[in-house]
C-alpha positions as CSV (number, residue, x, y, z in Angstrom):
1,X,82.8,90.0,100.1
2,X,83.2,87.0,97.8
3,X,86.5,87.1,96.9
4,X,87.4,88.3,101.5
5,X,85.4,84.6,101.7
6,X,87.2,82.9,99.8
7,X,90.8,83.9,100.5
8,X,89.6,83.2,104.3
9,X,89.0,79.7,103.9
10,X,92.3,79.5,102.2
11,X,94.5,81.2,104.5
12,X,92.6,81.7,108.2
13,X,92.1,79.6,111.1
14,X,89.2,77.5,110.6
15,X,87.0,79.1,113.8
16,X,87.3,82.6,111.3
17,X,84.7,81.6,109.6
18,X,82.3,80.5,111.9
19,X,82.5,83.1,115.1
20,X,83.9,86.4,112.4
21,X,81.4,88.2,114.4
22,X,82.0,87.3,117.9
23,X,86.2,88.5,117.3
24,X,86.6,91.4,115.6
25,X,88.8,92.8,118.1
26,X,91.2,89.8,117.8
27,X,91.6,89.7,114.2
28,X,94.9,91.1,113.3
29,X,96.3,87.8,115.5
30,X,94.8,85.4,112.9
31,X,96.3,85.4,109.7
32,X,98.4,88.0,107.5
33,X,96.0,88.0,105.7
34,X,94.4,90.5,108.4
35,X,96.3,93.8,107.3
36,X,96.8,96.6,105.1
37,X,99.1,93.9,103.0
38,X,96.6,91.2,102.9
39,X,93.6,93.8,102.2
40,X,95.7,95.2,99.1
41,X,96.2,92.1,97.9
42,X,92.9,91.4,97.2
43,X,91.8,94.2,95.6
44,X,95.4,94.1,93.4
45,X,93.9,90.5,92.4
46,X,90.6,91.5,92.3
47,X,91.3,95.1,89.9
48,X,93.8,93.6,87.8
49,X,91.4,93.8,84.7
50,X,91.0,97.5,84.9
51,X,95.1,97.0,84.0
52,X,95.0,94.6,81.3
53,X,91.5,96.3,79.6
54,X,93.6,99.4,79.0
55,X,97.0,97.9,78.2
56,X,96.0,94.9,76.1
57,X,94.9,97.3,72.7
58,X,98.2,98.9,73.5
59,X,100.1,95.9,73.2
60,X,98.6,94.5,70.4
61,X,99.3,98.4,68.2
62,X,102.9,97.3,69.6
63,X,103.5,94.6,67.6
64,X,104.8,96.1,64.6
65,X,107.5,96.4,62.3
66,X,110.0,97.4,65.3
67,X,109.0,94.6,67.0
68,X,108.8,92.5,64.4
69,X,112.6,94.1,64.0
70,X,113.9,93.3,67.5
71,X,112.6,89.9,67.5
72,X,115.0,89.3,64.6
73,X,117.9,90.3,66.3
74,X,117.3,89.3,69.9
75,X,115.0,87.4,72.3
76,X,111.0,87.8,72.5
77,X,111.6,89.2,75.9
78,X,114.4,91.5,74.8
79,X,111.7,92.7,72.1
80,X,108.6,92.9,74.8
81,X,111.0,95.0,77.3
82,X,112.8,97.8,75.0
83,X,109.6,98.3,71.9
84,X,106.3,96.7,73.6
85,X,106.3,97.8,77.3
86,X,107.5,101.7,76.5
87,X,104.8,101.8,73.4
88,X,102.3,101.1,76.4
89,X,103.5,102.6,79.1
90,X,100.7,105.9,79.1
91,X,97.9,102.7,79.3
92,X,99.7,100.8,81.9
93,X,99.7,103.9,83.9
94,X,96.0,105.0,83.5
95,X,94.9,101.3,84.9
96,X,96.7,101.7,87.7
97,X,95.9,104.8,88.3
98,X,92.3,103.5,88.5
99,X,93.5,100.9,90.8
100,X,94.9,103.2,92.9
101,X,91.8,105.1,93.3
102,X,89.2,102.7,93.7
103,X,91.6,100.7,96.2
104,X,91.6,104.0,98.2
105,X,87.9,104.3,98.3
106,X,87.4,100.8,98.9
107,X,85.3,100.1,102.3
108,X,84.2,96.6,101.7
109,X,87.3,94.5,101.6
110,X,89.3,96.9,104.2
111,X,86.0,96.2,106.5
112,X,85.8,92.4,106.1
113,X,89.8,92.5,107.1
114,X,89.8,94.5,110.1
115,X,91.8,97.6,108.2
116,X,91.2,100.8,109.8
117,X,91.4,103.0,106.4
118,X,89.8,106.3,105.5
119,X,86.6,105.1,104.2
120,X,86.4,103.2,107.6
121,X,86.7,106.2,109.5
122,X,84.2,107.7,107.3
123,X,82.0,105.3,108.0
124,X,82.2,105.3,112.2
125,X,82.1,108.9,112.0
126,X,78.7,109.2,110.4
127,X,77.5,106.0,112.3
128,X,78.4,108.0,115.3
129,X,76.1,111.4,113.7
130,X,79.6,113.3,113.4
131,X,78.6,114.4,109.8
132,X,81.3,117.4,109.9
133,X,83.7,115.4,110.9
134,X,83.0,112.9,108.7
135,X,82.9,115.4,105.7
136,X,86.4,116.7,107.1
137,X,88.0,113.1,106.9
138,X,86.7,112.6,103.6
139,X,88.1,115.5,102.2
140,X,91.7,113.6,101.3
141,X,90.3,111.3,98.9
142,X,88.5,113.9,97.4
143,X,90.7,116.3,96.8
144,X,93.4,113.2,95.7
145,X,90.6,112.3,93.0
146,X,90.5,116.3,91.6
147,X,94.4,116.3,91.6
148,X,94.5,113.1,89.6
149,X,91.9,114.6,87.0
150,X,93.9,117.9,87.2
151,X,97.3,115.9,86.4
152,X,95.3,114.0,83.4
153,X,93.6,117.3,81.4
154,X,97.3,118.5,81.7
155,X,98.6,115.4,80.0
156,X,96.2,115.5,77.5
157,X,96.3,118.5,76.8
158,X,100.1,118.9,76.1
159,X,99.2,116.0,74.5
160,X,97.0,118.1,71.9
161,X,99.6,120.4,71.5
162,X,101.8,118.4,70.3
163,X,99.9,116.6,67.8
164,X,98.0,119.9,66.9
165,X,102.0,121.3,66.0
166,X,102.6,118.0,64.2
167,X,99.5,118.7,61.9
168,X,99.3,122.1,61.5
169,X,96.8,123.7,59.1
170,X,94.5,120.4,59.2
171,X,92.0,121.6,61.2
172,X,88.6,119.4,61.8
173,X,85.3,120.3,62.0
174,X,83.5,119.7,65.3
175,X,81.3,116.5,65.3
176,X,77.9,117.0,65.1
177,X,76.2,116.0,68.4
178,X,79.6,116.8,70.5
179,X,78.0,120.1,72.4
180,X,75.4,117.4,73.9
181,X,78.3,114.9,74.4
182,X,79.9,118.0,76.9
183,X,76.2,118.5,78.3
184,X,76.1,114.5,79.6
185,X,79.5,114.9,80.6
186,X,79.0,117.7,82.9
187,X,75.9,116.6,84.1
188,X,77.3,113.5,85.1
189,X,80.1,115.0,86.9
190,X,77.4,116.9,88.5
191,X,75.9,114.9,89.9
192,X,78.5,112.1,90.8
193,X,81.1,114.6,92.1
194,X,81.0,118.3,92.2
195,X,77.2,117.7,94.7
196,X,79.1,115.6,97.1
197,X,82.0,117.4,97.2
198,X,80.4,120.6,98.0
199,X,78.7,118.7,100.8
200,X,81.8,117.9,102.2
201,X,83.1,121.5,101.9
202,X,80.0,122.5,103.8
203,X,80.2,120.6,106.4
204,X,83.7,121.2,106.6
205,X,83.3,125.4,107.1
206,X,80.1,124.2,109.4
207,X,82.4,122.2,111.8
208,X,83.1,124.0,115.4
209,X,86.6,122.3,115.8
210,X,90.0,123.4,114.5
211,X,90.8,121.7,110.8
212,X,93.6,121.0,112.4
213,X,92.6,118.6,114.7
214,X,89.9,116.7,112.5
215,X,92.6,116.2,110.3
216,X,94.8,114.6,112.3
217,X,92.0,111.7,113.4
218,X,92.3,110.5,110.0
219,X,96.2,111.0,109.3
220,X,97.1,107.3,110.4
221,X,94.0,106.0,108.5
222,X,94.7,108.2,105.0
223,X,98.5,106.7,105.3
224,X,97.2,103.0,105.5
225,X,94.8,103.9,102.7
226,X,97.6,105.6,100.3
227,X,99.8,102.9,101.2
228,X,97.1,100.0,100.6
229,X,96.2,101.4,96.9
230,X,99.8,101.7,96.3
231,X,100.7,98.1,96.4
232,X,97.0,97.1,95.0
233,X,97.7,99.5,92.1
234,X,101.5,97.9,92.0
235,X,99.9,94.3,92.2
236,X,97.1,94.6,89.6
């Protein structure tokens, strides 16, 4: 809401901020800054920490002896591109990923701007007491967030196979305390996802209308969302 403020005062007619309420339908005409483009913008500006929290350790590791190397025989930027950026390149990746997904479950700044996204159609379905359909449109996101963690514990754990084959005949003992580390773990996922989500299949298989047809309410709005948390991911 702050930062939707802000960038208003900057970049909207002045009678935006005093009668927002009284022209909701008319807001697209204002300003650019009243679309999917403007709304990722924000939240590309606003998320870009996520980004530079995960790549920053990677890029300090980076400076090394290769670096150290190419600087010798070419420009600092020559050196950043070919031994920095490709040592971090799995951290650059995560943040965005992050980006991605909280820009595509973001419901505050797609709101404030007018951007008819999925969580917004979330939103009017359960304002209107269409809980199935709601559960139904929500299901994208959802099931986007278990392929994402699906595509990780893959990554990891070829990951863990390769260093396991590079190491072989170290093993390590467990850590002590790691079973209850699992527990929190799972409890939290719990709790935060697996409840929800087996709401939303619930009142999926409850619903009386075709899938079909619930789906394709919310086909223009999951494109404008996958499309805004592209370019916020791509910005941040």
């Amino acid at each position: 809401s702050v930062a939707v403020s802000g960038w208003l005062h900057w970049f909207a007619p002045g009678y935006v901020k005093s009668s927002f309420g009284t022209n909701m339908g008319a807001g697209p005409t204002w300003s650019p800054i009243f679309s999917p483009t403007g709304a990722a913008l924000i939240l590309g500006l606003g998320l870009w920490p996520i980004v530079a929290f995960e790549a920053w350790p990677a890029f300090r590791r980076a400076r090394g002896e290769a670096y150290e190397a190419a600087l010798l025989v070419g420009r600092p930027i020559s050196a950043f591109l070919r031994v920095a950026l490709p040592m971090a390149r799995g951290e650059l990746a995560a943040g965005a990923l992050l980006v991605f997904l909280l820009a595509a479950g973001d419901f505050t700044v797609s709101s404030l701007l007018l951007v008819r996204t999925l969580p917004i159609l979330v939103h009017d379905c359960l304002s209107q007491g269409r809980n199935g359909a709601a559960a139904w449109t929500a299901m994208p996101l959802v099931l986007l967030t278990v392929l994402t963690a699906l595509v990780l514990l893959r990554v990891q754990r070829t990951a863990g196979e390769a260093r396991g084959a590079s190491a072989a005949g170290t093993e390590r003992p467990a850590a002590s305390g790691s079973r209850w580390v699992g527990l929190a773990l799972a409890f939290g996922l719990l709790l935060g996802f697996v409840l929800p989500l087996a709401g939303c299949l619930h009142g999926v298989l409850r619903g009386q209308r075709a899938w079909s047809e619930i789906f394709g309410e919310g086909w223009d709005a999951l494109f404008i969302s996958a499309r805004l948390a592209a370019a916020a991911a791509l910005a941040a």
